[in-house]
C-alpha positions in Angstrom: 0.0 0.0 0.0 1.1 3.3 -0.2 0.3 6.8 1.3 0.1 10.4 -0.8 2.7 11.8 2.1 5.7 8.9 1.1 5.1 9.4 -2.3 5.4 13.2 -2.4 9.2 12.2 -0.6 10.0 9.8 -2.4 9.4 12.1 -5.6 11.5 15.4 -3.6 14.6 12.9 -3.0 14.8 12.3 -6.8 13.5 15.7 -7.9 17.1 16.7 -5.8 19.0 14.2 -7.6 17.9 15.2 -10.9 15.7 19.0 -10.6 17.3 20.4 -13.9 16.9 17.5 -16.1 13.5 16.3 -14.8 12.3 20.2 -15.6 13.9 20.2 -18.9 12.3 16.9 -20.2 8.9 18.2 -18.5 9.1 21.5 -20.0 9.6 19.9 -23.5 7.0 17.4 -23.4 4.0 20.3 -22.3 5.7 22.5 -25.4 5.3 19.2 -27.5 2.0 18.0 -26.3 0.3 21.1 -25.1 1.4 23.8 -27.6 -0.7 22.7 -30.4 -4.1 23.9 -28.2 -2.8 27.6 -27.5 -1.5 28.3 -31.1 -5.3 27.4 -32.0 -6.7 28.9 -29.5 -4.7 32.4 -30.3 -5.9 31.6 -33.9 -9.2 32.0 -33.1 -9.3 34.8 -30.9 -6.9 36.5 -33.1 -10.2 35.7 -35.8 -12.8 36.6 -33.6 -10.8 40.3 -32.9 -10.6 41.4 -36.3 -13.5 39.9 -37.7 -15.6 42.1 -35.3 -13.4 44.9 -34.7 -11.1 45.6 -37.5 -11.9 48.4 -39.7 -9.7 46.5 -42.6 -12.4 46.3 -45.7 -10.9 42.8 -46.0 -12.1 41.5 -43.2 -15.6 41.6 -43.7 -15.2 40.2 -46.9 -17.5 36.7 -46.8 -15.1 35.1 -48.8 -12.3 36.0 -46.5 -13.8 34.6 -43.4 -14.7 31.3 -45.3 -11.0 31.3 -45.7 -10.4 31.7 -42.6 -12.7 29.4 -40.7 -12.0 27.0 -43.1 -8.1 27.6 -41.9 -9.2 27.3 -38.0 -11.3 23.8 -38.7 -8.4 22.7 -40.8 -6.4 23.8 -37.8 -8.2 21.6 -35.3 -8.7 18.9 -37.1 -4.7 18.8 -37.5 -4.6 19.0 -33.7 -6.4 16.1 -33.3 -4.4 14.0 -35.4 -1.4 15.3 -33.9 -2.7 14.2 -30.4 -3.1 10.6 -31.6 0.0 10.5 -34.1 1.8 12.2 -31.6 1.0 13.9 -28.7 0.0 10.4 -27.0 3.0 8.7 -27.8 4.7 11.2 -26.1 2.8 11.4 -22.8 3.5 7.2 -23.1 7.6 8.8 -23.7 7.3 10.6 -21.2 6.1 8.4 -18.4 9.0 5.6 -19.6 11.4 8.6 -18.8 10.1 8.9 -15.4 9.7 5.1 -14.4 13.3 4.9 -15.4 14.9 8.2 -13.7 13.4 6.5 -10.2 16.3 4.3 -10.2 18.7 5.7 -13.0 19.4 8.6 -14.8 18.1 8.0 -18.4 18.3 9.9 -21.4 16.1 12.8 -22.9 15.5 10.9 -25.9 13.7 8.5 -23.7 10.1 10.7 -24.0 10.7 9.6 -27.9 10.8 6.0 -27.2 7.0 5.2 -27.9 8.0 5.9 -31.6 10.7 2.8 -31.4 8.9 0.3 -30.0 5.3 -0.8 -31.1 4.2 2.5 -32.6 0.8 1.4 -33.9 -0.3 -0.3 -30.9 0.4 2.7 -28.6 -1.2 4.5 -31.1 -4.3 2.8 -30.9 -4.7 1.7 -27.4 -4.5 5.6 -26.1 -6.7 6.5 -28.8 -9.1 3.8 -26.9 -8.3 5.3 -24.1 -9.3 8.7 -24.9 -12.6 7.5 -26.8 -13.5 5.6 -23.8 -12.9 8.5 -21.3 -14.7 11.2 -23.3 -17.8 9.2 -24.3 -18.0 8.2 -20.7 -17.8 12.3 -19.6 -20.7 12.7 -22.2 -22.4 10.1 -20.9 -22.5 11.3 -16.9 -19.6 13.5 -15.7 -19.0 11.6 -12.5 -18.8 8.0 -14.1 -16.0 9.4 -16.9 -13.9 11.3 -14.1 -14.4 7.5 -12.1 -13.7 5.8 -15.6 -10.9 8.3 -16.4 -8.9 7.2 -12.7 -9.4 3.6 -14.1 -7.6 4.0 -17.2 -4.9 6.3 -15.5 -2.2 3.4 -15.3 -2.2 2.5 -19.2 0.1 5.1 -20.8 2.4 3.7 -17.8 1.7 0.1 -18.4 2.6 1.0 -22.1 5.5 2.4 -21.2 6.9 -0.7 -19.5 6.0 -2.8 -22.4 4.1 -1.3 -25.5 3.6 -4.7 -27.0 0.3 -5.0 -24.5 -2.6 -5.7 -26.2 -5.7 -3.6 -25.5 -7.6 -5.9 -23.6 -4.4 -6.4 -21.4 -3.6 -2.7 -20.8 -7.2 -1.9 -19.8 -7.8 -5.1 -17.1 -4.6 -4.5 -15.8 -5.1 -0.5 -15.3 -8.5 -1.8 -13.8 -6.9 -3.9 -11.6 -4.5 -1.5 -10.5 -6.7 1.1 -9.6 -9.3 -1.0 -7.6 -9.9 0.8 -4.5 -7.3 3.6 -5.2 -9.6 5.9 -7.3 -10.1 8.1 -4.0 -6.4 8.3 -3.0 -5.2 9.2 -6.6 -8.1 11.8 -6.6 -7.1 12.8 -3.4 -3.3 12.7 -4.5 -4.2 15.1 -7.4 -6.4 17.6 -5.5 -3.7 18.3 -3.0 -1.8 19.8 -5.8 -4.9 21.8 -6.4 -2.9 25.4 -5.2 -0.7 24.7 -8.0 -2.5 24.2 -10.7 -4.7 27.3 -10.0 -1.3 29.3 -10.0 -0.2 27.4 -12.8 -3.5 29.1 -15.1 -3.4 32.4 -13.5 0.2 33.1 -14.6 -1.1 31.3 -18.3 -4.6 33.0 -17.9 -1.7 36.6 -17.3 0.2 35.7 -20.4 -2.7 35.3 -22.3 -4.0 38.8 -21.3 -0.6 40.6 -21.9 -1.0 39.1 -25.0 -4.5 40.0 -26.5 -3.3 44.0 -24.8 -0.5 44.6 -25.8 -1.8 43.4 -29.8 -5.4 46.1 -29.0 -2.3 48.8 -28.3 -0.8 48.1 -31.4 -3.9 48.0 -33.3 -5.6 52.0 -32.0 -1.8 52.8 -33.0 -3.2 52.3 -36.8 -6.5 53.7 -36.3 
């Protein structure tokens, strides 16, 4: 059994043995994962700005914002594909990096390694994974967050051995996770304070951003 307290030290003995290169290979899997959704997003509002507000003729041309919504859905349908093709196999890259830094110091090209081994089949079983979870959350919200604890343990169980097949990686996750769903919910609220100050200073960036481009547009007014 374990308790949230022994793994929190456990996790700040090797944070100490390893802070800079823990930070570097987390800092370049949320770029390579995560980065996709904000250039989209900015995209968008960048659309939604000047299609309202702009006094460019251009802009309120129909044709131009068929062109341009047609660019944003092209956008986000790219995204998607990326998070399968890509994004996935990196969080699965990602989690083999940490399983082997708890007793070693591995390499950065270990959040890579999902593309080496059985590509396709990590490909496909966190695709599964992701179906699952989000027609579970439209379905009732409580059973997909319950559903979405269950299925926590696969992109670690294909880390270990991506040659699982799907049937394996979900009764093993299950298994796993059997009366643990609270503590692991319980592990992740207590870093609640974080991720709150984690958006704001995003949430602060974002802001900056959309002002400081409104300054520079009254400049051309």
């Amino acid at each position: 059994m374990w308790n949230r307290q022994q793994v929190k030290e456990q996790a700040k003995l090797i944070m100490k043995r390893n802070y800079w290169k823990m930070f570097v290979v987390t800092l370049l899997t949320g770029i390579l994962t995560g980065e996709k959704t904000t250039i989209i997003e900015r995209i968008q509002d960048f659309a939604s700005n000047n299609l309202s507000y702009d006094a460019q003729p251009i802009f309120y041309s129909s044709n131009f914002q068929y062109i341009f919504y047609s660019f944003i859905s092209v956008a986000s349908i790219l995204g998607i594909f990326y998070t399968i093709f890509i994004g996935n196999v990196i969080v699965v890259g990602n989690n083999r990096y940490f399983i082997k830094n708890h007793d070693e110091n591995p390499d950065l090209g270990e959040i890579f390694s999902g593309f080496k081994g059985n590509y396709l089949n990590v490909v496909k079983i966190m695709f599964l994974m992701d179906l699952k979870t989000l027609l579970w959350l439209f379905l009732f919200i409580v059973p997909g967050v319950i559903k979405a604890y269950e299925y926590s343990m696969i992109p670690y169980l294909l880390a270990e051995n991506p040659n699982l097949s799907a049937s394996e990686a979900f009764s093993l996750s299950k298994q796993m996770t059997t009366g643990q769903k609270a503590d692991l919910f319980v592990l992740d609220l207590s870093f609640l304070g974080w991720i709150i100050l984690g958006h704001f200073v995003a949430e602060l960036d974002f802001y900056l951003y959309n002002h400081i481009q409104k300054q520079q547009k009254l400049k051309f007014i």
